[in-house]
C-alpha positions as CSV (number, residue, x, y, z in Angstrom):
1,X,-38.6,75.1,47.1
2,X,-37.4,71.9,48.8
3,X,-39.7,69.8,46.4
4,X,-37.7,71.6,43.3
5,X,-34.5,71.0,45.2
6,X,-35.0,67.3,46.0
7,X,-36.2,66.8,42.6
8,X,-33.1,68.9,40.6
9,X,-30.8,67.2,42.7
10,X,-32.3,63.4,41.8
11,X,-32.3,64.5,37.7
12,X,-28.2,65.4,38.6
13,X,-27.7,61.9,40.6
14,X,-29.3,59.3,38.1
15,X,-28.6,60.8,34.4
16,X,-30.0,59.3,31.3
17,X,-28.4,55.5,31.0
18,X,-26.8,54.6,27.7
19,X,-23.5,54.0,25.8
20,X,-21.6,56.5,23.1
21,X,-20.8,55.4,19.5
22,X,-17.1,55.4,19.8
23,X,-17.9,52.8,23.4
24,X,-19.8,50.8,20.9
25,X,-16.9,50.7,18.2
26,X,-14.5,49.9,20.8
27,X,-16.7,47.2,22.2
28,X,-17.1,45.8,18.6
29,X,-13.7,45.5,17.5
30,X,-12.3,43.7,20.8
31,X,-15.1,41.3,20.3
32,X,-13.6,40.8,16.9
33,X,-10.0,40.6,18.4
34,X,-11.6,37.9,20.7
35,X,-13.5,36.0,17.9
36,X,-10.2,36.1,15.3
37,X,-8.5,34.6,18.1
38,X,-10.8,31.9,19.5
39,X,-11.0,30.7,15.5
40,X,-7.4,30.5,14.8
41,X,-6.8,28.7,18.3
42,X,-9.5,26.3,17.6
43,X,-8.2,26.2,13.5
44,X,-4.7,25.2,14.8
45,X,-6.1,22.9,17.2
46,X,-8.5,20.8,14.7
47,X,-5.4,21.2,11.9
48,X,-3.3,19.1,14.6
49,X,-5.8,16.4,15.4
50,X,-6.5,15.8,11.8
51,X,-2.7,15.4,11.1
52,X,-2.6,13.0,14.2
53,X,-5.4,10.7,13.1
54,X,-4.3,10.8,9.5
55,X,-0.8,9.5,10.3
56,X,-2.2,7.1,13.0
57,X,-4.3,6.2,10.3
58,X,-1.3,5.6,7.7
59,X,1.1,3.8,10.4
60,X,-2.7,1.2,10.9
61,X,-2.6,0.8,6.9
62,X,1.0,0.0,6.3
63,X,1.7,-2.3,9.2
64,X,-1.3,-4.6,8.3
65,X,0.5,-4.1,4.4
66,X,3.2,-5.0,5.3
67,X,2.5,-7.8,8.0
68,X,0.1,-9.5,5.2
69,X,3.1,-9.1,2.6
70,X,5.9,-10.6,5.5
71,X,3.6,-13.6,6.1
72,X,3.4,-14.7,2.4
73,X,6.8,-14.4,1.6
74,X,7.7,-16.6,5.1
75,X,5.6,-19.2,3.6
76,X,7.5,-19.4,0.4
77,X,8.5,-23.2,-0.5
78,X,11.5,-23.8,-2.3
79,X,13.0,-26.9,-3.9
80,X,17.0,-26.4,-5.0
81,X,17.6,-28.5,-8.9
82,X,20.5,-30.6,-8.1
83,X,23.0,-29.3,-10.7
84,X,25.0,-32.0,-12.8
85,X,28.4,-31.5,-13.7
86,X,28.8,-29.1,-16.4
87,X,26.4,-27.1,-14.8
88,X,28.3,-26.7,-11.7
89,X,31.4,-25.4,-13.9
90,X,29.7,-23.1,-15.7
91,X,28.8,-19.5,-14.2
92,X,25.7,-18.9,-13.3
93,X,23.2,-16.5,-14.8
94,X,23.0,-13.5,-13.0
95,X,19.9,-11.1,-13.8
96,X,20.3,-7.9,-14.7
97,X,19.3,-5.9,-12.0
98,X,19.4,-2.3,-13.5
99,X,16.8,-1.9,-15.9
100,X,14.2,-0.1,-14.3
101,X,10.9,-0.7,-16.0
102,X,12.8,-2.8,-18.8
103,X,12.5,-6.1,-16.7
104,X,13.1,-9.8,-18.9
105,X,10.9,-11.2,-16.1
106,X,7.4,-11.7,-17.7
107,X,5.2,-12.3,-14.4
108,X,2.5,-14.5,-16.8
109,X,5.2,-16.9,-18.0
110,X,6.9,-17.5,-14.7
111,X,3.0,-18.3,-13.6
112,X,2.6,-21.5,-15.9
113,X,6.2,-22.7,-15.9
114,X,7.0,-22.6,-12.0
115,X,6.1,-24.1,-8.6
116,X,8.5,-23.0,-5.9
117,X,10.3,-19.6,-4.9
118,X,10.0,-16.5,-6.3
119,X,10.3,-14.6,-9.3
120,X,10.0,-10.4,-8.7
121,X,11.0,-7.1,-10.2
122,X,11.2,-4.0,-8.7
123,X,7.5,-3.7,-8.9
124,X,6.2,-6.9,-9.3
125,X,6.3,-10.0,-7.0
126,X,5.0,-13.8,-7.3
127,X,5.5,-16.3,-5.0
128,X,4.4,-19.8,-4.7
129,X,3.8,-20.5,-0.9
130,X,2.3,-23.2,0.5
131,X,-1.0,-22.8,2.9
132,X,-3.5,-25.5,3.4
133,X,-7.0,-25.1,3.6
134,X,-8.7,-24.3,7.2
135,X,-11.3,-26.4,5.9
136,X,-9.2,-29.1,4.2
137,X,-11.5,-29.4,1.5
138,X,-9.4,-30.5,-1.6
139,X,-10.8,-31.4,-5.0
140,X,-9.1,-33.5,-7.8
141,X,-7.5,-31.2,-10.4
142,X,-10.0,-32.3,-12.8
143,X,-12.9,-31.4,-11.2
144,X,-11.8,-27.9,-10.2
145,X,-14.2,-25.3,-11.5
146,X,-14.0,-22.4,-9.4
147,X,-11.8,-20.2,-7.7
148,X,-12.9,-20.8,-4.3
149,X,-11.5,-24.7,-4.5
150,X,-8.4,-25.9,-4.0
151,X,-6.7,-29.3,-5.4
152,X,-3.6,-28.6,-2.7
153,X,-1.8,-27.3,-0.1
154,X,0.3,-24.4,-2.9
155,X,-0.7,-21.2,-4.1
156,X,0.3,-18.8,-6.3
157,X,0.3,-15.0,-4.8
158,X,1.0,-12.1,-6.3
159,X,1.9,-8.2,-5.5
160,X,1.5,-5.4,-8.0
161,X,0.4,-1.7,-8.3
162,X,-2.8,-1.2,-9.9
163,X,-2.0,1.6,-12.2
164,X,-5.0,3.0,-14.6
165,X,-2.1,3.8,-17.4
166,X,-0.6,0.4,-16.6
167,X,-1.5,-2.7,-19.0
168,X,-2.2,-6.6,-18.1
169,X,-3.6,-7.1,-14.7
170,X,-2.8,-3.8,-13.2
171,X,-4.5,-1.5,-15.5
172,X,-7.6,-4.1,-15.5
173,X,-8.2,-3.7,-12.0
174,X,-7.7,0.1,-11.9
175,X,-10.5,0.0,-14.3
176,X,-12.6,-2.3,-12.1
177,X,-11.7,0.0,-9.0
178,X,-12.1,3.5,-10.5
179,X,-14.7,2.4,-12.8
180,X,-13.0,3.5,-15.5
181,X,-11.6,6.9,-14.9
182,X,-8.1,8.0,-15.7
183,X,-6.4,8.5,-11.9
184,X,-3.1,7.2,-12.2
185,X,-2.3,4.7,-9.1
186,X,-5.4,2.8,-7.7
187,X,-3.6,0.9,-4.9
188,X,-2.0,-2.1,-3.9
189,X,-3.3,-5.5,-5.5
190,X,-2.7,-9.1,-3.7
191,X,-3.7,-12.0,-6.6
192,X,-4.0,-15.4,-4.6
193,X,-5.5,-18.6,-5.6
194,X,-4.7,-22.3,-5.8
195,X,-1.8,-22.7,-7.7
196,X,-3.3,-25.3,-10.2
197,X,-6.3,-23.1,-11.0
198,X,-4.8,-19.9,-11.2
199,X,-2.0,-21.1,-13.6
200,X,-4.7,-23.0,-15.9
201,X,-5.7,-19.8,-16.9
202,X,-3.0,-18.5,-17.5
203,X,-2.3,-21.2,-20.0
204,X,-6.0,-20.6,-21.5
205,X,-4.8,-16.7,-21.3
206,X,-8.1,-16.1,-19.6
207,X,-8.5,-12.3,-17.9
208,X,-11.2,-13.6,-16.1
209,X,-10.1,-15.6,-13.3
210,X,-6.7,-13.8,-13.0
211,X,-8.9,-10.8,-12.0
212,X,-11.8,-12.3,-9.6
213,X,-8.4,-13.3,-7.9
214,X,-7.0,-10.3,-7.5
215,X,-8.4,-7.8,-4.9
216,X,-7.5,-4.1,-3.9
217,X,-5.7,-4.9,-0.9
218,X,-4.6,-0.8,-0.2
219,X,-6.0,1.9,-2.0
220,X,-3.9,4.4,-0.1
221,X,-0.8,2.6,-1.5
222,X,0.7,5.1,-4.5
223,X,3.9,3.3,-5.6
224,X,5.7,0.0,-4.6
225,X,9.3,-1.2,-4.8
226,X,10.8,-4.3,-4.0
227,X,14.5,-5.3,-3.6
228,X,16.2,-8.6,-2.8
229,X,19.4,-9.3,-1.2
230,X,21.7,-12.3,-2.0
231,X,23.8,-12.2,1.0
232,X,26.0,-9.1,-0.2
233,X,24.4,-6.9,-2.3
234,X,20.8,-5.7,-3.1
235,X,19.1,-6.9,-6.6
236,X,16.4,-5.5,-8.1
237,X,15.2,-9.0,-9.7
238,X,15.4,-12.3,-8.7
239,X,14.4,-15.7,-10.3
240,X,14.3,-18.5,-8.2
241,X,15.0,-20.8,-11.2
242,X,17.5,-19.0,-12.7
243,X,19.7,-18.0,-9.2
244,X,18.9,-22.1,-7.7
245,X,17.9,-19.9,-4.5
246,X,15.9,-18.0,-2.2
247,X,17.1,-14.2,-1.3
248,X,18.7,-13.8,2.0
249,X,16.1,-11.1,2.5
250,X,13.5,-8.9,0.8
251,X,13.2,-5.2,1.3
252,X,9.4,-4.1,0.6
253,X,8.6,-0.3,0.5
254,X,5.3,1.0,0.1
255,X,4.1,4.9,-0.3
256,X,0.7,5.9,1.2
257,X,-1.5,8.8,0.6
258,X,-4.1,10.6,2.7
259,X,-6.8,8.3,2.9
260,X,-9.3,10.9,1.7
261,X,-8.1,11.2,-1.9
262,X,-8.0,7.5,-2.1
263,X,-11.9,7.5,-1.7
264,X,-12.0,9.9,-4.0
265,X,-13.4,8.7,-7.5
266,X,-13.7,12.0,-9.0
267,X,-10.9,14.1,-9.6
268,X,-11.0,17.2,-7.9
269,X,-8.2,19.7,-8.4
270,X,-8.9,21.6,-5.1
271,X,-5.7,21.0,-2.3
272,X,-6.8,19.8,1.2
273,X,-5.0,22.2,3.6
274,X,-4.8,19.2,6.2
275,X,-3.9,16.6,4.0
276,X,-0.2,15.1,4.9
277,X,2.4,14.7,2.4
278,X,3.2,11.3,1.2
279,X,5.0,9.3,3.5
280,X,7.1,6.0,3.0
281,X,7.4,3.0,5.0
282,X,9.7,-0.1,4.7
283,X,10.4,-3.5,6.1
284,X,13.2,-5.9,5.6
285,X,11.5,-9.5,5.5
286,X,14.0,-12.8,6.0
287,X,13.0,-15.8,4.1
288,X,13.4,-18.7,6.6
289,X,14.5,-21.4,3.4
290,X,17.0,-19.2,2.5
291,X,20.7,-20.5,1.8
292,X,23.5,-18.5,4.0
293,X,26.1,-17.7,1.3
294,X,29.0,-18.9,1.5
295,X,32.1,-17.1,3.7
296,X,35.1,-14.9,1.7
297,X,37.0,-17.9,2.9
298,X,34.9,-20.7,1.4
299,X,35.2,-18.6,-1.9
């Protein structure tokens, strides 16, 4: 009897181990509750350091555009035409500086008739600057055969968008740079070269040359606009030759693009749920040479 007793009594103190469906349900969903969220937590979190990288990405980008861009147009050289008389009495030509896209500014001219200042349009900017050569090694105009040599001290640079529905030098390096596929704005271009050279073919109206000097300087760049200031008001063109000046100042705006699609050479329709808007940046550059204008007094 006290065998059967000790042993009915152990069965009653240690029942059978184990857990009930409905524990097991209840245990399931919480460790969905938990897992749901541990993902959106750590969602959010990546989300936010992508956005931070991207735009600490985009402030890298437009600061060395724009610091490449301030240093050529410091280095501009100028020469003012002494005016004879009847020149000084007559008025002097003022551009027309609202006809967006309808510019009388044609960038290829202006490349074998000038040598000092700068000629620009809204979305188009030369300038003839003078740099020498770190390894002062000069060759007579006659003998110059390549890119690479110089026969002086100027050079002709130039800013544009490449643009694959664009024509002349923009559309030909969008081909180059999207081999050939229709995708709208490729990036920022920079053409620089020795002044003599790059102007010889324009003269020769060889493609060639103009585009072996011209490089992709920002693909993330999607649109460009320049503006130039006389002293009072803002201009949206500006011929050195024509004006007998410099601008006071030139206001350079660039838009930039997540720096994924610019990589991108095929189009893909699919949205990036990180990807940043477009975001602009400008500067206001002074030109050094520049003329103060004249006071209301002076006038």
């Amino acid at each position: 009897m006290n065998r059967q007793n000790l042993q009915r009594r152990s069965g009653e103190s240690h029942p059978n181990g184990g857990f009930t469906l409905f524990e097991v349900l209840i245990a399931v969903g919480l460790t969905s509750l938990l897992m749901v969220a541990l993902y959106s937590a750590m969602n959010i979190y990546f989300g936010l350091q992508l956005d931070s990288h991207e735009e600490i990405s985009r402030q890298q980008v437009a600061r060395a555009v724009l610091r490449q861009i301030t240093r050529d147009v410091q280095s501009v050289v100028f020469t003012e035409q002494e005016l004879l008389e009847d020149e000084e009495e007559a008025e002097p030509d003022v551009l027309d500086g609202n006809a967006y896209g309808e510019s009388l500014i044609d960038p290829e001219t202006v490349s074998t008739t000038y040598s000092s200042g700068l000629v620009g349009t809204l979305t188009d900017l030369q300038l003839f600057i003078s740099r020498p050569d770190p390894q002062l090694g000069y060759v007579a105009a006659q003998e110059l055969d390549s890119l690479e040599q110089r026969t002086g001290e100027l050079m002709l640079v130039r800013y544009l968008l490449a643009d694959s529905g664009s024509g002349g030098l923009a559309g030909m390096v969008a081909d180059r740079e999207s081999r050939g596929s229709d995708r709208g704005p490729v990036g920022l271009v920079r053409m620089a070269g020795d002044l003599y050279g790059l102007s010889r073919s324009f003269e020769s109206t060889q493609d060639e040359p103009q585009l072996a000097a011209s490089r992709l300087l920002a693909p993330e760049v999607t649109a460009l606009q320049f503006r130039y200031f006389d002293g009072i008001d803002w201009m949206e063109e500006w011929d050195s030759t024509e004006l007998n000046a410099l601008p006071r100042a030139i206001e350079v705006v660039v838009r930039l693009r997540n720096t994924g699609d610019s990589e991108d050479i095929v189009d893909d329709d699919s949205e990036d749920e990180y990807a940043l808007p477009e975001t602009s940046h400008r500067a206001v550059i002074p030109l050094p040479l520049s003329i103060p204008v004249p006071s209301e007094d002076v006038l």
